[in-house]
C-alpha positions in Angstrom: -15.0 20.5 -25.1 -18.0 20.6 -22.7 -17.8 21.3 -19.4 -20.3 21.4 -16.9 -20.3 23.5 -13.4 -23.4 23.8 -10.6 -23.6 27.4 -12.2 -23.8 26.1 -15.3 -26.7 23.5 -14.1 -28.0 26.1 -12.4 -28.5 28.7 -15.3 -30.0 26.2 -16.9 -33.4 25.6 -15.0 -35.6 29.4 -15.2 -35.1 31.2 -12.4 -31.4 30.1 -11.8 -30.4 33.1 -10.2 -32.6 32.6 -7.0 -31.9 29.1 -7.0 -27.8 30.1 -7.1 -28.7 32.5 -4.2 -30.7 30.2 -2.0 -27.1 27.8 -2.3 -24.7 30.3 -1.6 -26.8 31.0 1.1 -28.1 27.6 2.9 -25.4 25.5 1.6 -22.2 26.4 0.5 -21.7 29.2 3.4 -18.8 28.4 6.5 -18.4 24.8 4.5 -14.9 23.8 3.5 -14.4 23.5 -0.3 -13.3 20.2 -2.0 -11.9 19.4 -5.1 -10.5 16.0 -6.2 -7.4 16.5 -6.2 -7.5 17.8 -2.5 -9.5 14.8 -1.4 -6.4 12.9 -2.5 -4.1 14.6 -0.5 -5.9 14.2 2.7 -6.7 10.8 1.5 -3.0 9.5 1.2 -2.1 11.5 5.0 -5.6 10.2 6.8 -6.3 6.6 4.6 -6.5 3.9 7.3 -5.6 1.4 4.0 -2.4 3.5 2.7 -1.2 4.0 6.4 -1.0 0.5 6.5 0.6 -0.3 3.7 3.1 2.5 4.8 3.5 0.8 7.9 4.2 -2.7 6.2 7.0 -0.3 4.0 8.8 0.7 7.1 8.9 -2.5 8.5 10.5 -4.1 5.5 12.6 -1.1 5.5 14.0 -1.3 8.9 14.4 -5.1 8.5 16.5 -4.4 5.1 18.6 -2.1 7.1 18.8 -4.6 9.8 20.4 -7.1 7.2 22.5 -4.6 5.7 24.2 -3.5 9.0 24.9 -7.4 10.0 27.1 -7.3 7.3 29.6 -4.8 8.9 32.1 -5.7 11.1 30.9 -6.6 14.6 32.7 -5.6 17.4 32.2 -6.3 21.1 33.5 -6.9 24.3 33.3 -9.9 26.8 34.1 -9.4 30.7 34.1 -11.7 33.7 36.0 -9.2 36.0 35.8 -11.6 39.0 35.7 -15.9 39.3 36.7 -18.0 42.0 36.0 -21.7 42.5 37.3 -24.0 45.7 36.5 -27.9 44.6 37.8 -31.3 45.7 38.4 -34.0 43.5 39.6 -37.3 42.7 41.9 -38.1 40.2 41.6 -41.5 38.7 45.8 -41.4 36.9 47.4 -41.3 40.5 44.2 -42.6 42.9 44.9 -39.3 44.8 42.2 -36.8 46.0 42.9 -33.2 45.7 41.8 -29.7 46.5 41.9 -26.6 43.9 41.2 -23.3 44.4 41.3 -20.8 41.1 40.7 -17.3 41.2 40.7 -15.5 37.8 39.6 -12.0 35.5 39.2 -12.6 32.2 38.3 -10.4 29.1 37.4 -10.8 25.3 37.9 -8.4 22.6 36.5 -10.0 19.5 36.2 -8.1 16.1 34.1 -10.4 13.1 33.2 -9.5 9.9 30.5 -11.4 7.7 32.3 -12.2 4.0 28.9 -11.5 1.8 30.5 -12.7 -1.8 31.3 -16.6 -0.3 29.1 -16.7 3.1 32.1 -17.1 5.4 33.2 -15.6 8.5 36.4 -13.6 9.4 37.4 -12.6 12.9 40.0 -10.9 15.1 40.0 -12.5 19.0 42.1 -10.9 22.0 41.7 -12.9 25.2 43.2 -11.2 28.3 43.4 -12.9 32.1 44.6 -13.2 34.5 44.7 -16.5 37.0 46.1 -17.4 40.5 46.1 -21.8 40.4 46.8 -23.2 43.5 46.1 -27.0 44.2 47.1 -29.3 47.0 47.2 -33.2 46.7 47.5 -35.2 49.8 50.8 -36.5 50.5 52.3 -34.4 48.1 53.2 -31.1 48.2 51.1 -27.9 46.9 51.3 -26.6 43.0 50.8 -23.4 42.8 50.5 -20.5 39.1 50.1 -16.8 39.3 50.4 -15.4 35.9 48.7 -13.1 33.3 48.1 -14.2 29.8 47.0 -13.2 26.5 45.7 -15.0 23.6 45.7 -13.2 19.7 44.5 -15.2 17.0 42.3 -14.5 13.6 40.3 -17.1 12.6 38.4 -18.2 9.2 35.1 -20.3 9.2 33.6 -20.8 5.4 31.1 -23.4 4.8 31.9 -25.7 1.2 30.0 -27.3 -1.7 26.3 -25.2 -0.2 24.2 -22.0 -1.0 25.2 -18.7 0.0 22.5 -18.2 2.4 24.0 -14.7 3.5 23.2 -13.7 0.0 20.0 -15.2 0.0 18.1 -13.4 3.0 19.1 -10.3 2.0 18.2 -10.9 -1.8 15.1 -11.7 -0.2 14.7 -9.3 1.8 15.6 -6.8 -0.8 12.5 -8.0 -2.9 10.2 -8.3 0.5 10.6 -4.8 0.1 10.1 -4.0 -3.5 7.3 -6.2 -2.7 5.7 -3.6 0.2 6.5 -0.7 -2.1 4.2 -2.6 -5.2 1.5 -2.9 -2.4 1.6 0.7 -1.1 1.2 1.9 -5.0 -1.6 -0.3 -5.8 -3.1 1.0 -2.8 -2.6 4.2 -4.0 -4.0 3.4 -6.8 -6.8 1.8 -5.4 -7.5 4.5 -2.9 -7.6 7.2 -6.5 -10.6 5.1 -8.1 -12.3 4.6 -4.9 -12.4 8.4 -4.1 -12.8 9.2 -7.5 -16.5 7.3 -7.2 -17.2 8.5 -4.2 -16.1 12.2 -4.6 -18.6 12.1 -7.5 -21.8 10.2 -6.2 -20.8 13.1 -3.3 -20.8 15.2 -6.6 -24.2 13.8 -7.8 -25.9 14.2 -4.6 -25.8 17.8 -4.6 -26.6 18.3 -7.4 -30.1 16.0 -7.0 -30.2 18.3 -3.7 -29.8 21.9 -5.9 -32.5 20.5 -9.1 -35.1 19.5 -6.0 -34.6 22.7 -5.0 -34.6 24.5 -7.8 -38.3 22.4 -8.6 -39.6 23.2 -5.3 -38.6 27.3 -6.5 -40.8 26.3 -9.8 -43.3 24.1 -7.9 -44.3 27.5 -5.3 -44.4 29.7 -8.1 -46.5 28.1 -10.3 -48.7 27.3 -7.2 -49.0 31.0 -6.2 -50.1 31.7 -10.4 -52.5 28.7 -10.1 -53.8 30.1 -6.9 -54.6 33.6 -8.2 -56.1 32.0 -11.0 -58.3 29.7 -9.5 -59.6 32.4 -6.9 -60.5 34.4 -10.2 -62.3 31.3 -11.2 -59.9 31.1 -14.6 -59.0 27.6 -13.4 -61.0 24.4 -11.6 -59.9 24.0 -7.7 -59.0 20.6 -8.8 -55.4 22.7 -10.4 -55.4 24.3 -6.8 -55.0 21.0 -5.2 -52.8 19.6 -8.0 -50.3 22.1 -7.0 -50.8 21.6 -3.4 -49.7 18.0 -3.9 -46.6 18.8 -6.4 -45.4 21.7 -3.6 -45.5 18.9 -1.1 -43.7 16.5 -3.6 -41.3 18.9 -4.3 -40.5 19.7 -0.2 -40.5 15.7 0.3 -37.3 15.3 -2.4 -35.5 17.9 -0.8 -36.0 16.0 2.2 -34.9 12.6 0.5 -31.8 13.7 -1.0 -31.0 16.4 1.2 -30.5 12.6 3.6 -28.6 11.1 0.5 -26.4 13.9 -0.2 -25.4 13.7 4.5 -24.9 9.9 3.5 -22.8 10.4 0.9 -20.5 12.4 2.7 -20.3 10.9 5.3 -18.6 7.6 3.2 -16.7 10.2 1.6 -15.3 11.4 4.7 -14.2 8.2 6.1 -12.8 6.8 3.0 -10.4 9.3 3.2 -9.7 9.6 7.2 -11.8 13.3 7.6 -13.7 14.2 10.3 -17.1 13.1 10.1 -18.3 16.7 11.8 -16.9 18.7 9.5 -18.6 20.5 6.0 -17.7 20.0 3.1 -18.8 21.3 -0.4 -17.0 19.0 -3.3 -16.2 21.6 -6.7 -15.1 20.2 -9.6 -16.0 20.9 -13.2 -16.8 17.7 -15.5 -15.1 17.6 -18.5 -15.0 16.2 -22.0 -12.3 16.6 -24.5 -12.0 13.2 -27.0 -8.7 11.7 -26.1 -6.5 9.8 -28.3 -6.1 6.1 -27.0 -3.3 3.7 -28.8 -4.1 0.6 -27.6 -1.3 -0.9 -29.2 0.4 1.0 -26.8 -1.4 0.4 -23.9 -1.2 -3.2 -23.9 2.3 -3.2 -24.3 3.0 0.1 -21.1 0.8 -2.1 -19.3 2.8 -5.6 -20.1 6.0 -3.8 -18.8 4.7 -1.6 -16.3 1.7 -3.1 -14.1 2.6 -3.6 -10.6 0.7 -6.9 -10.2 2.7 -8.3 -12.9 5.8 -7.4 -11.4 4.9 -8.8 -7.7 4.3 -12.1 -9.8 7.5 -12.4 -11.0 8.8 -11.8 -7.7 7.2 -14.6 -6.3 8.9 -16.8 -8.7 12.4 -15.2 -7.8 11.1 -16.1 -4.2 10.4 -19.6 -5.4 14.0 -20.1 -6.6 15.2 -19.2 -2.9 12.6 -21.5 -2.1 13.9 -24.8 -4.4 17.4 -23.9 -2.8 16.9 -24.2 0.8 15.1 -27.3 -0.3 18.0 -28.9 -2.0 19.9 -28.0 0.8 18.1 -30.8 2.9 20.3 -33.3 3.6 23.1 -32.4 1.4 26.7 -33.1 0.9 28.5 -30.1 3.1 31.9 -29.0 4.5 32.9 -26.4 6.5 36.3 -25.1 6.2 38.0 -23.5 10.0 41.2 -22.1 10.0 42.6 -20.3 13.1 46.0 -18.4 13.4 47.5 -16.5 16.6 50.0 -16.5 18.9 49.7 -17.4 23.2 51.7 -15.8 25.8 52.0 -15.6 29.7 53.9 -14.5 32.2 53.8 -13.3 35.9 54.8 -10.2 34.8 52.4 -8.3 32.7 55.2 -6.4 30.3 56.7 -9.8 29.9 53.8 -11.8 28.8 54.9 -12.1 25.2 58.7 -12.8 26.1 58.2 -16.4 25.0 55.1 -16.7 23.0 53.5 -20.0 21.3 51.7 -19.8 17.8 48.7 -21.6 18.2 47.6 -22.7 14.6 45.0 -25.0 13.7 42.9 -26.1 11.0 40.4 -28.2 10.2 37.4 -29.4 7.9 34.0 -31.3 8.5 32.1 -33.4 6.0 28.2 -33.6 6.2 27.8 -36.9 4.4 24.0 -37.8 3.4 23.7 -41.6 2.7 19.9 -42.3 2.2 17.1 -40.5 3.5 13.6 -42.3 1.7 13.2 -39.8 -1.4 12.1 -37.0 1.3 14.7 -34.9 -0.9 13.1 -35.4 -4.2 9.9 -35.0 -3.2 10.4 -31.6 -1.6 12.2 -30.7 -4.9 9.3 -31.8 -7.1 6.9 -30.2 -5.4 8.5 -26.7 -5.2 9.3 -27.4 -9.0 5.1 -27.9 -9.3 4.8 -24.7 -7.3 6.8 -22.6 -9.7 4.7 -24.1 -12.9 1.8 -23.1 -10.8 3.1 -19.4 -10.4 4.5 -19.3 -14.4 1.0 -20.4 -15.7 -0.8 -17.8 -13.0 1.7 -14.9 -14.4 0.5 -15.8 -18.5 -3.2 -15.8 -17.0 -2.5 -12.5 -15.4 -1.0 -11.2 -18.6 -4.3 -12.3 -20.7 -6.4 -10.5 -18.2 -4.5 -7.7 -18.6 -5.3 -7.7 -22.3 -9.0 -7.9 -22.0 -9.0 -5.9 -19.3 -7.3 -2.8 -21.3 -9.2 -3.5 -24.7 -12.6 -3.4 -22.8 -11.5 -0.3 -21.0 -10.8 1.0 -24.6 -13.5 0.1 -26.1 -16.3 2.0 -23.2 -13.9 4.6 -23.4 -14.7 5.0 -27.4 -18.2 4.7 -27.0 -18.4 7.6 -23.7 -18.2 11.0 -26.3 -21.3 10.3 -28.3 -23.0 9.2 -25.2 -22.1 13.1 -23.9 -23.2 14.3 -26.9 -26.9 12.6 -26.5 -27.3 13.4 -23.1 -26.2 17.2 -23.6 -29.0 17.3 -26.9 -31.1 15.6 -24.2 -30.7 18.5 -21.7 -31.7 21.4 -24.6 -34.2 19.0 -26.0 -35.9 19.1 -22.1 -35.3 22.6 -21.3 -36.9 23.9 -24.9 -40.1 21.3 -24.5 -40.5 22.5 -20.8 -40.0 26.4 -21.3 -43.1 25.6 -24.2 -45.3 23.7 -22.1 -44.8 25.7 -19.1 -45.9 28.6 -21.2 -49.2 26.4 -21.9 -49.9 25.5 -18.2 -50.0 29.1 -17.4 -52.8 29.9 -20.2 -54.4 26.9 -18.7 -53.4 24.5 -21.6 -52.2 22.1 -19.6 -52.6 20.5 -16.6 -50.6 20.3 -13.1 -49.7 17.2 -13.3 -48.2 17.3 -17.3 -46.1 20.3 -16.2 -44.7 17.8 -13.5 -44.0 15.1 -16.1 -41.6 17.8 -17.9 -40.2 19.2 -14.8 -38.7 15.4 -14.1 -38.0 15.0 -17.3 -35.7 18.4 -17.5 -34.4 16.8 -13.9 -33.7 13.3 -15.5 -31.8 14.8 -18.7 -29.9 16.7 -16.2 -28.6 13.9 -14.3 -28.0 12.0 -16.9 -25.5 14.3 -18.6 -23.6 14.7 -15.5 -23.6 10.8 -15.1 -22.6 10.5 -18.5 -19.4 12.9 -17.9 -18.8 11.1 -14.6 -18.5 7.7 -16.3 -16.5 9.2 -19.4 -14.0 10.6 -16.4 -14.5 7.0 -15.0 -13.3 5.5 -17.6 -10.5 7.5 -18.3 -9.3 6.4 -15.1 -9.9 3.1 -15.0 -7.9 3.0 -18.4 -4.9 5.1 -16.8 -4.6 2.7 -13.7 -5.0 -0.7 -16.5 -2.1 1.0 -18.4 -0.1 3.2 -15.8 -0.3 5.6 -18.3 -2.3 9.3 -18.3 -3.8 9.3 -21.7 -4.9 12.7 -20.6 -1.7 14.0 -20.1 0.3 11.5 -22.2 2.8 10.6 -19.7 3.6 8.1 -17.8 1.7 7.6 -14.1 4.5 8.7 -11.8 4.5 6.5 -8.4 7.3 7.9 -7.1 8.3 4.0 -5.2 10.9 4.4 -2.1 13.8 2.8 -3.2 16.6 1.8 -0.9 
């Protein structure tokens, strides 16, 4: 296993020790320490992208519950405490004009409860009044009622030969919000690889910022040796000025990626909802340990497992709710009412049910479609196309899924000798610099060859840590293509809200 820390780096350019100092001391000092898994954390409280897919998560949520409580019994009460109404007018049996006043309270108690299994409707009515009836008809004389009454009846409404639609919207709704949960883990998932990249070009930018200043460290002391030497006329002035112009070199790249590294962050920072103000020093330690990949295995986790996979299929299920509310244009319907109570009034309020009525009824409607053009059909058939649509987009997504996994595989195969090249690399540059350093100071070699093996020791540097970071990379790309943590062997945990 190789790992490889900023002390590590550091030890290996000469003079390490200084140039760990001169960081503890201008950079890391009063800044907030960051490791990956703590950018995570504040990424998935302060993402603008995940809080919006949590918002779209409650939404469904709330609407799921919303459907779920319609399906309780509803009760309520309806009042009209106070109604009164003077009118004249003519009736056409008897050719008589006549005057009626009414004055009446009236109240309804009303109790209904949604049947989910068939669609229907039950209900329990109570309809208390009261009524004072007078009316006068000329040349006749006056009518007049003053009585209280009460009406009690349960009654049955169930539609006949048509889709449960109850059933439908909240099957619906129940996958609209499997749906938002598959979103809100993708996102998740998304969010991982995106701060994963950034954490580390973060990562990569300090460390460009620690080797330039670890060069500039070389750079001033080899110009201070070249500088005693030339004033001892062991060395030409043109070394003098050779030096002069790497020193200056070397101040310029701290500049440049001391500006990188401040840009860096700052994406960083508002990837994950930070304040843009506030230090930070990312610390993490790169590692490498060959893990064992079974791609048989991968393919089929991923087959069963991937969330995109899984929001297609519920697009078709969608589709069939779809094909049904289209069959259900102009289609042969009944609906079924059946009412049963009893009636009863009385001046007297204790007496109202002294001689009561029963008021059943029942009764059934027919929806009879006779010819409506084809419209029908052709809505069917082209929800039908839709679905074939959706089936052959699900096999496409399957097939990518395939590649996707075995290419995945296949970098991840290829990362470890990679490492081991680029780690060769680095002793390979150190070794050939230590020697020709040695030879620039017996005036061997010139300013600007030392230079040329200074940025080569740089380059190897950077390319091991890139290597790592890609071989991490990968890794990770191959754990969200799999929902699996090769790593860990296990199973990527999403923890999805369920209701």
């Amino acid at each position: 296993m190789y790992r490889l820390t900023f002390i590590d780096l550091l030890s290996l350019f000469p003079g390490g020790m200084v140039g760990l100092f001169l960081l503890v001391n201008t950079y890391i000092y009063a800044q907030t320490p960051m490791t990956l898994q703590r950018a995570m954390e504040i990424a998935e409280a302060g993402s603008p992208s995940i809080q919006q897919s949590l918002l779209t998560v409650e939404q469904y949520q709330h609407n799921l519950r919303a459907e779920r409580a319609s399906l309780k019994s509803r009760f309520s009460l309806t009042l009209e405490p106070f109604s009164f109404s003077n009118s004249r007018r003519f009736d056409n049996q008897f050719s008589q004009w006549f005057t009626n006043t009414e004055t009446f309270s009236r109240g309804t108690f009303q109790v209904e409860q949604p049947i989910l299994s068939t669609g229907g409707t039950v209900g329990l009515y109570n309809v208390f009044g009261w009524r004072n009836n007078q009316t006068a008809i000329e040349n006749f004389s006056e009518n007049s009622n003053k009585a209280f009454s009460n009406n009690l009846y349960i009654s049955f409404n169930q539609p006949l030969f048509t889709y449960n639609r109850r059933q439908m919207a909240l099957d619906e709704l129940q996958l609209n919000y499997e749906n938002a949960n598959l979103n809100y883990a993708i996102q998740r998932l998304n969010l991982e690889k995106t701060i994963t990249s950034q954490f580390f070009d973060v990562y990569l930018a300090q460390l460009n910022l620690d080797i330039s200043r670890e060069e500039l460290e070389n750079t001033s002391n080899n110009y201070d040796i070249i500088k005693i030497k030339v004033e001892a006329s062991l060395l030409a002035r043109e070394e003098l000025y050779q030096a002069e112009l790497n020193f200056a070199n070397a101040q310029l790249s701290i500049q440049d990626n001391e500006l990188a590294l401040a840009n860096a962050e700052e994406r960083f920072k508002r990837e994950i909802g930070m304040d843009l103000d506030e230090d930070i020093q990312v610390m993490t330690e790169l590692e490498a340990e060959p893990v064992m990949v079974d791609l048989e295995k991968a393919v089929d986790y991923a087959l069963n497992s991937r969330l995109e996979l899984r929001q297609r299929r519920i697009e078709i299920e969608k589709s069939f709710f779809e094909l049904e509310r289209t069959k259900s244009m102009n289609e042969f319907r009944a609906d079924l009412q059946l009412t049963l109570g009893i009636f009863g009034d009385n001046e007297v309020l204790n007496d109202i049910y002294q001689s009561p009525t029963s008021n059943p009824s029942v009764g059934i409607s027919f929806n009879l479609p006779i010819w409506d053009w084809g419209e029908r059909k052709e809505r069917i058939q082209a929800v039908e196309v839709s679905m074939k649509s959706q089936r052959l987009d699900l096999q496409q997504d399957e097939q990518t899924i395939r590649m996707d996994i075995r290419s995945a595989f296949r970098s991840v195969q290829t990362q470890m000798p990679r490492i081991e090249i680029a780690r060769k690399n680095v002793e390979n540059a150190e070794r050939t610099y230590e020697i020709n350093l040695e030879r620039y100071l017996n005036g061997d070699l010139t300013g600007i060859e030392l230079n040329q093996f200074q940025t080569q020791l740089s380059s190897k540097k950077i390319e091991l840590a890139q290597a790592l970071i890609n071989y991490k990379s990968q890794l990770l790309d191959l754990k969200i293509l799999t929902l699996y943590d090769w790593e860990k062997q296990e199973p990527v945990s999403l923890a999805l809200e369920r209701e």
